[in-house]
C-alpha atoms as one frame of an Amber mdcrd trajectory, in Angstrom:
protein
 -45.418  -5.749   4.488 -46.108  -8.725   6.588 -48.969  -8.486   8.897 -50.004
 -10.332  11.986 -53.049 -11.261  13.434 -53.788 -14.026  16.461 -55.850 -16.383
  16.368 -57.031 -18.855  18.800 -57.404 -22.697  17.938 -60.608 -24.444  18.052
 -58.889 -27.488  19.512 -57.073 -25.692  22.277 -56.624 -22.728  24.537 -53.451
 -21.915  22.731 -52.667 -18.674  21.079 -50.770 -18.651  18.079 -49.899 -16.048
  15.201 -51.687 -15.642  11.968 -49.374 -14.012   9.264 -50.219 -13.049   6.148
 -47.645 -12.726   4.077 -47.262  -9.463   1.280 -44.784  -8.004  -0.793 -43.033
  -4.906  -0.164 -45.175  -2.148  -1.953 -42.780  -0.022  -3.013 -40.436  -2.043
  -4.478 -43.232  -3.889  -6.832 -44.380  -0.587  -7.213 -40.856  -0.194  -9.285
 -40.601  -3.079 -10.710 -44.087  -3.250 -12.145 -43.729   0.761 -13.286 -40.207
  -0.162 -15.307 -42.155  -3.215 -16.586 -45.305  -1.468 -17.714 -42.598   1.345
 -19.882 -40.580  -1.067 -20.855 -43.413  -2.998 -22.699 -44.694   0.357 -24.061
 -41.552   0.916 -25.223 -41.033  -2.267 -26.849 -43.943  -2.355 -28.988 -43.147
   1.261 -30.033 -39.757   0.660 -31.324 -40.324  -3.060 -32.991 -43.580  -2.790
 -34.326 -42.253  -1.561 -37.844 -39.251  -3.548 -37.429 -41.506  -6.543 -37.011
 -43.755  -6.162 -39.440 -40.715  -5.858 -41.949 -38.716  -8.248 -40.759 -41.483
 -11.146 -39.302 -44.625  -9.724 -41.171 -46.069  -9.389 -37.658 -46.291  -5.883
 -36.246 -46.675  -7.640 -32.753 -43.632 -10.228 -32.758 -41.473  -9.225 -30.656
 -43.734  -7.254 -28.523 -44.855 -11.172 -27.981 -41.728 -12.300 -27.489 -41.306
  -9.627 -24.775 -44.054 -10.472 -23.005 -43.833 -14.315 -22.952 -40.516 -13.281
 -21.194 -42.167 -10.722 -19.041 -45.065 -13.747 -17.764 -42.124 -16.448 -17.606
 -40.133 -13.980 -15.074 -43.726 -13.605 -13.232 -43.828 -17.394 -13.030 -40.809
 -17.401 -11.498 -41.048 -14.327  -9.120 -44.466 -16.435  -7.612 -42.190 -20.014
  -7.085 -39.154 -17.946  -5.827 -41.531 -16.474  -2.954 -42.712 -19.926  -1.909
 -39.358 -20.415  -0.629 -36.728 -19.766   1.837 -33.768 -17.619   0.508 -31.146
 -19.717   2.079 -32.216 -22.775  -0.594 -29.866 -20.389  -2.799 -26.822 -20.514
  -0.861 -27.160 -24.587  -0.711 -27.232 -24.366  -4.836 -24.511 -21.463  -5.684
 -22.007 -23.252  -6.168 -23.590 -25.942  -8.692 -25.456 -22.638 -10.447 -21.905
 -21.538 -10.467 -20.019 -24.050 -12.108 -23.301 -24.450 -14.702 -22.770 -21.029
 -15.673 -19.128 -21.196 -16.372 -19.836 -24.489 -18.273 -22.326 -22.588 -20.385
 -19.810 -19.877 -21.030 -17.539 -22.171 -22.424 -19.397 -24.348 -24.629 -20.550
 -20.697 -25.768 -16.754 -19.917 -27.359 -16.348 -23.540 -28.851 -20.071 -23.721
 -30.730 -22.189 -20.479 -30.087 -22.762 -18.333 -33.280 -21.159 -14.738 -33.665
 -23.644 -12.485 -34.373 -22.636  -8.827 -35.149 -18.791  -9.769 -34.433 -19.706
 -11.314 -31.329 -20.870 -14.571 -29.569 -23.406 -13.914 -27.285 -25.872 -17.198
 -27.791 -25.961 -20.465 -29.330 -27.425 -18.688 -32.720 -29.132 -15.712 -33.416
 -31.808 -14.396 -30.506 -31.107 -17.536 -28.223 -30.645 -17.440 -24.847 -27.030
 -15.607 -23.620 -25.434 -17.007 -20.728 -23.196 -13.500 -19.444 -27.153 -12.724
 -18.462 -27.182 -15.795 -16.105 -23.815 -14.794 -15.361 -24.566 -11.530 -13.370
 -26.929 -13.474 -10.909 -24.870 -16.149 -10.575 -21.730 -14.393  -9.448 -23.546
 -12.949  -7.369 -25.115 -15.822  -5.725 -21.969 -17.550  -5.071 -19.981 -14.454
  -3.953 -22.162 -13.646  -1.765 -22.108 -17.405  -0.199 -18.559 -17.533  -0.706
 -18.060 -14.168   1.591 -20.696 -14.611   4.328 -19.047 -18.124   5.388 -15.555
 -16.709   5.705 -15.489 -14.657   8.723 -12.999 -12.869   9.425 -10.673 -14.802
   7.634 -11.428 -12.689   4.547  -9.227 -10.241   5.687  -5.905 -12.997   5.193
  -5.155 -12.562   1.174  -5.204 -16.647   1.202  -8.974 -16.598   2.018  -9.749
 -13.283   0.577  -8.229 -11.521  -2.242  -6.495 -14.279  -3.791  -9.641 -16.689
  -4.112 -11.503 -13.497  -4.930  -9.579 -12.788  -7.608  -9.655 -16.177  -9.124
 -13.107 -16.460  -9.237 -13.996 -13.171 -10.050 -11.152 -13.452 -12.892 -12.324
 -16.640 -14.538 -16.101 -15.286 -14.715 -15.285 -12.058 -16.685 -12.141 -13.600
 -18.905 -15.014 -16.079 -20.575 -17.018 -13.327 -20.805 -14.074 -11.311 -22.280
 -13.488 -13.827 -25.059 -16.970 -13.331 -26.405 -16.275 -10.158 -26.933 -18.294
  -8.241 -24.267 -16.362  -5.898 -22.157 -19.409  -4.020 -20.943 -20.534  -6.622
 -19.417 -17.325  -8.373 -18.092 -16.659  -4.944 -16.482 -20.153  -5.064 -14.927
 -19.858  -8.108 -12.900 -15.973  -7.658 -11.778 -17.750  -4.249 -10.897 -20.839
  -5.765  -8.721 -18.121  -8.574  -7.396 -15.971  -5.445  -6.307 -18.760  -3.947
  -4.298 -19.466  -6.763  -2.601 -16.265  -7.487  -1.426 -16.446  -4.200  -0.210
 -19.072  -4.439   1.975 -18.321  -7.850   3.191 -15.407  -5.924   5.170 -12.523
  -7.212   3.368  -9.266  -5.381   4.353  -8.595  -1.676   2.939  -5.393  -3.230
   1.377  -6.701  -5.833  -0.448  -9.586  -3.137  -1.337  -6.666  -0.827  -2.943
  -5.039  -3.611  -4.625  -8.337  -5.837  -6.013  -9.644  -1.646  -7.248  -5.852
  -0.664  -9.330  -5.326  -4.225 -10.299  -9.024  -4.876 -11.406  -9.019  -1.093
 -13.136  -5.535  -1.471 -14.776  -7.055  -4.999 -16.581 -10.163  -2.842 -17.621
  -7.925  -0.070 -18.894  -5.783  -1.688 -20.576  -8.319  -3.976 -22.267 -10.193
  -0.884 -23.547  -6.902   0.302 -25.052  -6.059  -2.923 -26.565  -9.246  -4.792
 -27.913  -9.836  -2.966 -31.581 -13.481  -2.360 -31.083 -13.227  -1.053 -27.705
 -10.050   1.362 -28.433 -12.296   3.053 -31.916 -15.285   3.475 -29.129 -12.356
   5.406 -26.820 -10.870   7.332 -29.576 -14.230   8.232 -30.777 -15.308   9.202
 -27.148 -12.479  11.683 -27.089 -13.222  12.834 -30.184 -16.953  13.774 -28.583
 -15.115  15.781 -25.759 -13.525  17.620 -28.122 -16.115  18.296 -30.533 -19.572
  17.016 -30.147 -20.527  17.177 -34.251 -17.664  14.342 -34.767 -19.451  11.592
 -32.633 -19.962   8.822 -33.768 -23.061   7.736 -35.401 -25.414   5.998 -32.669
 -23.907   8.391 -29.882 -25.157  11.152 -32.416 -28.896   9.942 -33.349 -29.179
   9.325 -29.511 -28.007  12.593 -28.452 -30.682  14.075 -31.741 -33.449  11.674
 -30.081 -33.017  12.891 -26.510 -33.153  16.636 -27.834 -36.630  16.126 -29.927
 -38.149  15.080 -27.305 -38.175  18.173 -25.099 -40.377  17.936 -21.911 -43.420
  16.184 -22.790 -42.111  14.748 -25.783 -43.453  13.818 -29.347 -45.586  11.610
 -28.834 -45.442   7.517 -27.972 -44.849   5.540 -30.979 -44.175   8.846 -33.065
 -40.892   8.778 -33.066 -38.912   9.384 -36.255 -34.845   8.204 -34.868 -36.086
   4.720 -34.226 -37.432   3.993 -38.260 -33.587   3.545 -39.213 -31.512   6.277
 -38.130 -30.849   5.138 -34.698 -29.124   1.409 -34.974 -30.515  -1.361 -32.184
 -33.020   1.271 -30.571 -35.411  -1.426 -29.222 -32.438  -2.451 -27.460 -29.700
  -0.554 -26.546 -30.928   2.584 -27.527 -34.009   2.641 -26.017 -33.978   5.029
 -23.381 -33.330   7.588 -26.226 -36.104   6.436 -28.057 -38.530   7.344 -24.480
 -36.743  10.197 -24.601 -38.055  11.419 -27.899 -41.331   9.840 -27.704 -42.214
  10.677 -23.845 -39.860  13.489 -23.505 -38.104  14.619 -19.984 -40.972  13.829
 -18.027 -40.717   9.924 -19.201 -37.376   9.983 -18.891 -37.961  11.107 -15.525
 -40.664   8.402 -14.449 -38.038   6.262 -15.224 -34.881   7.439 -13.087 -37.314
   7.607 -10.485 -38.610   4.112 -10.918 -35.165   2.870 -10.733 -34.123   5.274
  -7.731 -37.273   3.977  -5.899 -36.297   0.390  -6.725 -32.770   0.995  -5.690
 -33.879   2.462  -2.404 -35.864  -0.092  -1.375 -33.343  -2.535  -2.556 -30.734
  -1.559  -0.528 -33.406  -1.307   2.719 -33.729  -4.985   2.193 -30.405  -5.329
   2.761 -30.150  -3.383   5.664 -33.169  -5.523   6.894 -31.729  -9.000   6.065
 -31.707 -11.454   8.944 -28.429 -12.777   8.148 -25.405 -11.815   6.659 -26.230
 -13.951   3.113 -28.960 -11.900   2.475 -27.554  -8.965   3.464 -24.957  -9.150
   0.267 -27.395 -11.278  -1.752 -30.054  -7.928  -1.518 -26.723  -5.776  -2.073
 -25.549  -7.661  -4.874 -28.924  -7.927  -6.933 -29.505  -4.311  -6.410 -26.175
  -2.975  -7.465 -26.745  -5.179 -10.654 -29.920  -3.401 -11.802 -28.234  -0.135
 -10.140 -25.104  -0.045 -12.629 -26.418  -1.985 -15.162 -29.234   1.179 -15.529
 -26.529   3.436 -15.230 -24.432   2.292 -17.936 -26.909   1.950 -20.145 -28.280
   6.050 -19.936 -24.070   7.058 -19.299 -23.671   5.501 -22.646 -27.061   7.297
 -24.506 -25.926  10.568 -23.080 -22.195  10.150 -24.092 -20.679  10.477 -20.807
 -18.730   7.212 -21.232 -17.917   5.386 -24.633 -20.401   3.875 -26.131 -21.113
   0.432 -25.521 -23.734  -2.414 -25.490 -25.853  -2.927 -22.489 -29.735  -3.292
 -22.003 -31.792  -0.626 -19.779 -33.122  -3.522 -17.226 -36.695  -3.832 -17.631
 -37.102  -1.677 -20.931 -35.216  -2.742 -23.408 -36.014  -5.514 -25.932 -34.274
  -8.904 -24.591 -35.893 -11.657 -23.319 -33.117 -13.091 -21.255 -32.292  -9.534
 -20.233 -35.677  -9.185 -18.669 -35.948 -12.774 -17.138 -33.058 -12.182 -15.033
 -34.019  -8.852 -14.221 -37.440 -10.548 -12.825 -35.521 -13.317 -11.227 -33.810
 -10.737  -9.325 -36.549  -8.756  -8.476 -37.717 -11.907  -7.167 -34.944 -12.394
  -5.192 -35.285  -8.923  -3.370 -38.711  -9.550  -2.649 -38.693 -12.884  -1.262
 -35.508 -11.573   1.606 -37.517  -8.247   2.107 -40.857 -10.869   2.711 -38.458
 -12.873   5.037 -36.848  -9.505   6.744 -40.369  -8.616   7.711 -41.287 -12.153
   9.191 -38.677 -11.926  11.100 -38.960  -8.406  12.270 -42.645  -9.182  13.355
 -42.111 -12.311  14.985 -39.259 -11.237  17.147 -39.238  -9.613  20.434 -38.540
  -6.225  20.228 -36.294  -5.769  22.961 -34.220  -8.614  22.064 -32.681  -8.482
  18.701 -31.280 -11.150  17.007 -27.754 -11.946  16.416 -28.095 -12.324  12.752
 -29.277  -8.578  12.865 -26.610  -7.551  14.777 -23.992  -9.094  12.553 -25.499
  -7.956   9.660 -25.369  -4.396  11.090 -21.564  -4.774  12.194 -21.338  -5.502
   8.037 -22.808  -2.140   7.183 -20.017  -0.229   9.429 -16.163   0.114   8.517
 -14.783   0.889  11.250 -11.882  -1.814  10.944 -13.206  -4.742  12.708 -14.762
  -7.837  10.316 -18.305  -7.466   9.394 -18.767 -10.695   8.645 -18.441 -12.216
  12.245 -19.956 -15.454  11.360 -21.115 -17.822   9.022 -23.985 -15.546   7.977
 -26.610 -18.549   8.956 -29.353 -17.533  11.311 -28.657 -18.936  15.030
């Protein structure tokens, strides 16, 4: 937390405050736990794969952590400055992003029957894609007022922008992830105080596209029909669903052993990615799997008591955003390992093997820290029995009770 101490000037009478500025404990508590598994984890599940594939035991573990010190970098510059400098660049991050998406479909190389980079283990733009929706959504919502409750300067811009983002992301194929950021873009929308009607309508419209998508696309309807098939009888899933479900179970409580686990040396497919939290399920057993869930309910909590926090309306849904990211995006991911929803492709944020996965994780972590740093400034420099009137806006955000929460432009008077 921020502290304060006064000092008086040598060269005058005048008192003024000294503030030293720290991080919010908790939440690096989280983020450095996740981190500290998640490289564990890595080396565990790559270092025969590695040493295979590369001849080097230690390559992607390396890989891992050049990405792990790059997001560090970043996290350090990102704290030197003012949130706000976001909101002035959204819109150019934006448009970079979409650019990037669609250079993606006309030259980017398909790699397991889809195009996620430029070639094989490049960078992926849908991960630049979460963060930047959100930056611009948020923007976009905290400088409309209450005009977001007329469809012309709410839903129907909403769903433009929102629509573009996930049909480029669509076309890659990657539905997971499409669904994840029309899902994050929902919630903010939400909570930005946008009209119950256009709630109903952006939620069946948005979930009908989903839906039917899932029904439609040939790799998504198999993962559905062999879902169902799971339901019905758990010995006919299908083959990843059932090595992660046989991973899970040999781990017990305390598990096997780290880096003795027998699913990840070829039965399980992509378990340094995907798969991964079955992998620390065999290896650490219930009690890692534990540590983790309550890493990420720790980091969750304190991510959503920046928002609350947030001087200003912007990083009120900026803190909101970035934490329902990491939230769902976590949630996905172990829904998928423990077959409650058809399998699909997503990271664990933090643990699994991905180095643009985990720079953008950081980035965002980063992001959380620098408007919980700011949220304490504030809070310490400012009277406490007069409260600002970015607090109390933000606060009139965090209650439906039919009136706009977003009363102003969001920008601190």
């Amino acid at each position: 937390m921020a502290t304060v101490s006064v000092v008086r000037s040598k060269k005058s009478d005048r008192v003024r405050p000294a503030i030293k500025l720290q991080f919010d404990y908790w939440l690096l508590l989280a983020i450095v736990g996740l981190c500290v598994i998640g490289m564990l984890m890595v080396y565990s599940t790559t270092f025969d794969l590695g040493l295979l594939a590369k001849g080097d035991s230690t390559y992607y573990f390396r890989r891992q952590m050049m990405a792990m010190l790059l997001g560090v970098v970043v996290i350090l510059v990102t704290m030197q400055f003012d949130y706000q400098i976001l909101r002035r660049f959204s819109i150019l991050i934006m448009a970079g992003t979409l650019g990037l998406l669609l250079v993606l479909l006309l030259v980017g190389q398909a790699n397991f029957g889809a195009v996620r980079g430029l070639y094989e283990n490049s960078y992926q733009p849908s991960e630049a894609a979460k963060l930047a929706t959100i930056l611009y959504i948020a923007h976009w919502l905290s400088s409309k007022g209450e005009r977001i409750k007329d469809v012309t300067y709410g839903l129907l811009p909403f769903a433009i922008m929102t629509g573009l983002v996930c049909f480029l992301i669509v076309q890659q194929p990657d539905l997971s992830t499409s669904g994840l950021v029309a899902l994050i873009s929902f919630t903010l929308f939400f909570v930005a105080g946008a009209a119950w009607k256009q709630i109903f309508v952006a939620g069946t419209a948005g979930g009908g596209i989903f839906i039917f998508l899932m029904l439609t696309v040939p790799h998504a309807a198999a993962r559905v029909h062999a879902w169902q098939e799971v339901l019905r009888d758990p010995n006919q899933a299908i083959w990843q669903v059932k090595q992660a479900l046989i991973a899970l179970g040999s781990g017990s409580y305390l598990g096997v052993g780290l880096g003795n686990s027998v699913q990840k040396f070829g039965p399980l497919p992509a378990a340094h990615t995907d798969g991964i939290f079955a992998i620390l399920g065999e290896e650490l057993g219930l009690a890692g799997c534990l540590l983790v869930l309550g890493f990420l309910g720790l980091l969750v909590w304190r991510g959503f008591r920046t928002a609350r926090q947030a001087r200003d309306s912007y990083g009120f849904l900026l803190a909101v955003g970035v934490t329902c990211w990491l939230g769902y995006q976590a949630l996905i991911n172990i829904a998928v390992i423990t077959a409650v929803i058809p399998f699909t492709g997503i990271p664990l944020p933090f643990i699994s093997y991905g180095g643009t996965s985990l720079l953008f994780s950081l980035i965002g972590a980063g992001i959380l820290l620098n408007i919980s740093r700011d949220a304490n400034m504030s809070r310490r420099l400012q009277p406490q029995s007069q409260p600002t009137e970015s607090k109390r806006e933000s606060g009139d955000m965090r209650r439906r009770n039919g009136r706009t929460h977003l009363s102003g432009s969001g920008r601190r008077v």
